[in-house]
N, C-alpha and C positions, 0 to 999 in steps of 0.2 A: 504494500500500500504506500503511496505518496501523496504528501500535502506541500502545498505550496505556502500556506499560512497557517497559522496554530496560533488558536489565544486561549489563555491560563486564568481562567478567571480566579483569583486569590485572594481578596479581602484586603484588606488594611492589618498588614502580618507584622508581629513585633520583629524583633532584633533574632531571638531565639528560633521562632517561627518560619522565618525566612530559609534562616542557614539550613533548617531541617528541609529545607523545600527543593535546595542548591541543588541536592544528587539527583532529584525528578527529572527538573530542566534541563540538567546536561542528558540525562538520561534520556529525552527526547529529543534533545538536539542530536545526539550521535545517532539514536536512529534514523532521523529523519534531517540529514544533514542540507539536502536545500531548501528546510521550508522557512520561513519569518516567523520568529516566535513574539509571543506580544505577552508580558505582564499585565494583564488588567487587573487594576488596586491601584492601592495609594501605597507609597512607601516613604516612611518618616523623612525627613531629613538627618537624622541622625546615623539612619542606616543607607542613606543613599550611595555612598563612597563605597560601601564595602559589595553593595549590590552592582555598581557598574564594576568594580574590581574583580568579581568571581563570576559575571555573566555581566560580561560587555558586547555581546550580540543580539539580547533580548534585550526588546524596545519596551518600557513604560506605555502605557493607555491608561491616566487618570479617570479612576471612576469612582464615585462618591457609594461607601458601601452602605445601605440602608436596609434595616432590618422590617418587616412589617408594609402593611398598607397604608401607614398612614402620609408616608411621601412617595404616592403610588406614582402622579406625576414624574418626579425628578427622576426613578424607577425608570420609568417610561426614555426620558432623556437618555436617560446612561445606556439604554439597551440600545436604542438608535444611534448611538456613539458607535457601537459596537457592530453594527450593521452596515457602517462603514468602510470597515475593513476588508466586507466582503472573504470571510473565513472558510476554509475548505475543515476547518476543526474545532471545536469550541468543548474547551474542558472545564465542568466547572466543578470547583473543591468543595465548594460552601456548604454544604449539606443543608442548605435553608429553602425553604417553601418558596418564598417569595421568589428567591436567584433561578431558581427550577423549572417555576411557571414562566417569567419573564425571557429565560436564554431560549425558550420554544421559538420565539420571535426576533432572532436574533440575525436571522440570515443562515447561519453556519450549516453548510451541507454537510457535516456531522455532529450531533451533539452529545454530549456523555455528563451524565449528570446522577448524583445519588445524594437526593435529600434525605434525612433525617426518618420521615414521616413513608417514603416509598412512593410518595406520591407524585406524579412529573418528569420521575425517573427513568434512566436508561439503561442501569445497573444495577445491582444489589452485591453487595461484599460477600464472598468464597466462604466466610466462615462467622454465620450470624450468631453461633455462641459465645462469641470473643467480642463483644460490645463496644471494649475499649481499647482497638490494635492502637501499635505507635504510628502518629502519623505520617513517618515518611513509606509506613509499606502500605497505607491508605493511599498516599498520593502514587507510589508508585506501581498501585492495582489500575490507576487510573491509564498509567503511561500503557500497563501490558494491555487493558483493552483495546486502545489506539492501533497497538501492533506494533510497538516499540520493542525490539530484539535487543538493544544493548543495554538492561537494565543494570546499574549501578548505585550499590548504598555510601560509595565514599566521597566525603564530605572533602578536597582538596583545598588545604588555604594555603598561596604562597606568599611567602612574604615581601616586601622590597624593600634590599638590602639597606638604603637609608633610609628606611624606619625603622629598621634591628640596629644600627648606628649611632641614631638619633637618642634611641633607649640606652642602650648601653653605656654611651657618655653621661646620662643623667643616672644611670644605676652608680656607673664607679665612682659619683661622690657619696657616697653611703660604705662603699665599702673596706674594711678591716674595722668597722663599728660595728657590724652584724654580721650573724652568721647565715640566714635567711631571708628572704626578701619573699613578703604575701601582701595578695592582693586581696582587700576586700571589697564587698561589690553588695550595700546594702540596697539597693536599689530594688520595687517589685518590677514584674512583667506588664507592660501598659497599666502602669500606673494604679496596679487592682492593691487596692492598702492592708488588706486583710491577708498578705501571702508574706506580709514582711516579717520577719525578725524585726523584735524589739531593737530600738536602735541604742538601750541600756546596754542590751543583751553584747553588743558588738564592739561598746565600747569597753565591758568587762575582759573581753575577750580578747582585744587588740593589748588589754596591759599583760594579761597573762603571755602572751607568746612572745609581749619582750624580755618581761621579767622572768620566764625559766627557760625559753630556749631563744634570745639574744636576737629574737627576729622582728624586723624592721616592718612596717606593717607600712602598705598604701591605700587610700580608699580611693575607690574608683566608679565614675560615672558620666554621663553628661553635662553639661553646662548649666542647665534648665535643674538639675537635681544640686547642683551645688551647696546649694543653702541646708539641705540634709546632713550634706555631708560632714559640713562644718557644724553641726549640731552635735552629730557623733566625735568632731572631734575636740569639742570644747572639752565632751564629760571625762576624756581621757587623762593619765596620769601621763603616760607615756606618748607622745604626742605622736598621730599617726600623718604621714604626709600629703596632699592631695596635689598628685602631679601634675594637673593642668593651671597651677595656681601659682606651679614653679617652672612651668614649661607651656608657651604658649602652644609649639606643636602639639601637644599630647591634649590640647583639645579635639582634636583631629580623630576620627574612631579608627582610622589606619593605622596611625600613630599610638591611638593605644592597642592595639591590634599586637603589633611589633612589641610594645613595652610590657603585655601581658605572656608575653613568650619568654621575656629571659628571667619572670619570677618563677619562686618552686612554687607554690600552688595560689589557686583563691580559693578564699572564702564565699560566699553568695548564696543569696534566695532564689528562687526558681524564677530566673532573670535570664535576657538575653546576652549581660556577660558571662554569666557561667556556660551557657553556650559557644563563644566565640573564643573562654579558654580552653575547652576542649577542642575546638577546630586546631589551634595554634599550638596546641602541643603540652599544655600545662594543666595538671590534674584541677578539676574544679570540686571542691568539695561543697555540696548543694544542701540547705535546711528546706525539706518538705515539710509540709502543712496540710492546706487543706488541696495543693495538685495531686496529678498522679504522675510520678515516675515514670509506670510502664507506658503512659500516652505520649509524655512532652517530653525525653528524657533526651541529653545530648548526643550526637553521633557522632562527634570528633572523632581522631585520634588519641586522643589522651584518655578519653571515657570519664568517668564521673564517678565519685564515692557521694552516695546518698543516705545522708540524715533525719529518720525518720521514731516517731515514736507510734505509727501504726495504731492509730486511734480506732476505735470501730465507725465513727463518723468520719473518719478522714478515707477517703477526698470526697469534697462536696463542693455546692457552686455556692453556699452562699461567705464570699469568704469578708466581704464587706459587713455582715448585718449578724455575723455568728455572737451569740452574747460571752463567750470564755473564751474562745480561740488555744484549746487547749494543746491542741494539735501543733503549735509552736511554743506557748508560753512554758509548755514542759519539757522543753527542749534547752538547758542549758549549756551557759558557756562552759563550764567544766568539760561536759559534755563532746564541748566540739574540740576544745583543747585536749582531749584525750585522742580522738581521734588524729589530730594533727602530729600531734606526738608523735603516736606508733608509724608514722612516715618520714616523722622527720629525725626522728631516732634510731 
């Protein structure tokens, strides 16, 4: 089978979400090496750099992702966006009602599509016991329908060499005062508040792994999360450093990209840095809550140690409106400092 176009309809994907997405796209790009692939979604600004850097041949199509009928209009708008393109393939991820009904009318002389409800659908998943697969062999059930033959789960991130440079000249002032260099990364995943660690929690923590194993701790995030960051690091005894505040490059996500490669590990919540240190090469040690691991779990190279106290309520969606939040609040720093330990001892 051959297509000449291929659009990915994909939502408004965080940082973490993406990367897991990365292996699909190539994955149907090498099958399908003369078609135009098109991103349809929005992709933050923050993750834009790293998106043309690991797929510079897939084209962006802005489309405003809306859930429900109440912006059936704009709906309407985005789908004639899309009918545009005039597509020989239209995939869409969403599993939503709405995306399902509307790609009918899309143009695309093929559509594939698996909502949620079965309803509008073109597919249905190989194994309806398994409710909750991880999403890259969801999307990548998507590519084998298509008839993509060079299916691949490896996530490749390379780096360029001045931004391992750029890191490195900023790490060697720190060192022969530490024996360790960790990244922590309190930040949630789009902004969902209830997936965080206490940011008590972190700054407990950040004194522990100076004070018994000599390690130099960074906090790590965007520009926009800043003001957190420096909240966790007021509470601290041991003062942790926030690299883009002493390096304008490493506001940069490439640049931190590079500068999370030559730490031993991070720290982080179930965030799209703790995704992109595992792409890079640097174990991410992750605090589950109310996600699931086995859904949204990293696929780097590095892989991931997960933190978890397996609550019988955990995982669940309501992680904003849970009245205990036990499922992290009992999750202490000792806790995570033990595990650190046993790796880094």
């Amino acid at each position: 089978m051959e297509y000449h176009s291929i659009g990915v309809f994909i939502g408004t994907p965080g940082l973490g979400d993406f990367l897991i997405s990365v292996p699909f796209f190539n994955s149907i790009k090498q099958s399908f090496p003369k078609a135009k692939i098109f991103f349809i979604g929005q992709i933050r600004d923050y993750t834009k750099p790293i998106f043309h850097h690991l797929l510079p041949s897939v084209e962006i199509i802005e489309y405003q992702h809306i859930n429900g009928f109440k912006d059936l209009v704009k709906n309407i708008i985005n789908v004639n966006a899309i009918r545009e393109l005039n597509l020989d393939l239209l995939i869409d991820t969403q599993r939503a009602f709405i995306h399902s009904l509307l790609i009918i009318f899309s143009g695309a002389k093929i559509k594939i599509s698996a909502s949620a409800k079965g309803i509008f659908s073109s597919i249905r998943f190989p194994d309806p016991k398994k409710k909750y697969p991880h999403i890259l062999d969801q999307l990548l059930y998507y590519a084998t329908v298509a008839g993509a033959k060079e299916i691949s789960k490896e996530l490749n991130f390379n780096l360029n060499p001045l931004w391992c440079e750029e890191s490195k000249r900023f790490l060697d002032n720190f060192k022969g005062d530490y024996k360790k260099f960790i990244g922590i990364a309190p930040m949630s995943a789009r902004g969902i508040k209830g997936t965080k660690w206490q940011k008590e929690y972190y700054a407990e923590l950040i004194d522990l792994l100076e004070a018994n194993l000599g390690a130099k701790s960074f906090l790590l995030g965007s520009e926009l999360e800043l003001y957190y960051l420096k909240e966790i690091q007021k509470m601290c005894r041991y003062k942790p450093t926030i690299p883009m505040e002493e390096n304008e490059k490493l506001k940069d996500i490439l640049y931190i990209s590079a500068f999370i490669s030559k730490l031993d590990l991070v720290v982080a919540n179930d965030n799209g840095l703790a995704h992109l240190s595992s792409a890079v090469g640097t174990l991410p040690i992750i605090i589950y809550g109310p996600t699931r691991p086995e859904r949204f779990s990293p696929i780097g190279r590095a892989g991931y140690l997960p933190i978890t106290k397996n609550f019988n309520c955990s995982p669940c969606r309501i992680y904003d409106t849970c009245p205990h939040r036990n499922c992290l609040a009992e999750i202490k720093p000792k806790d995570v400092f033990r595990e650190i330990e046993k790796i880094c001892c």
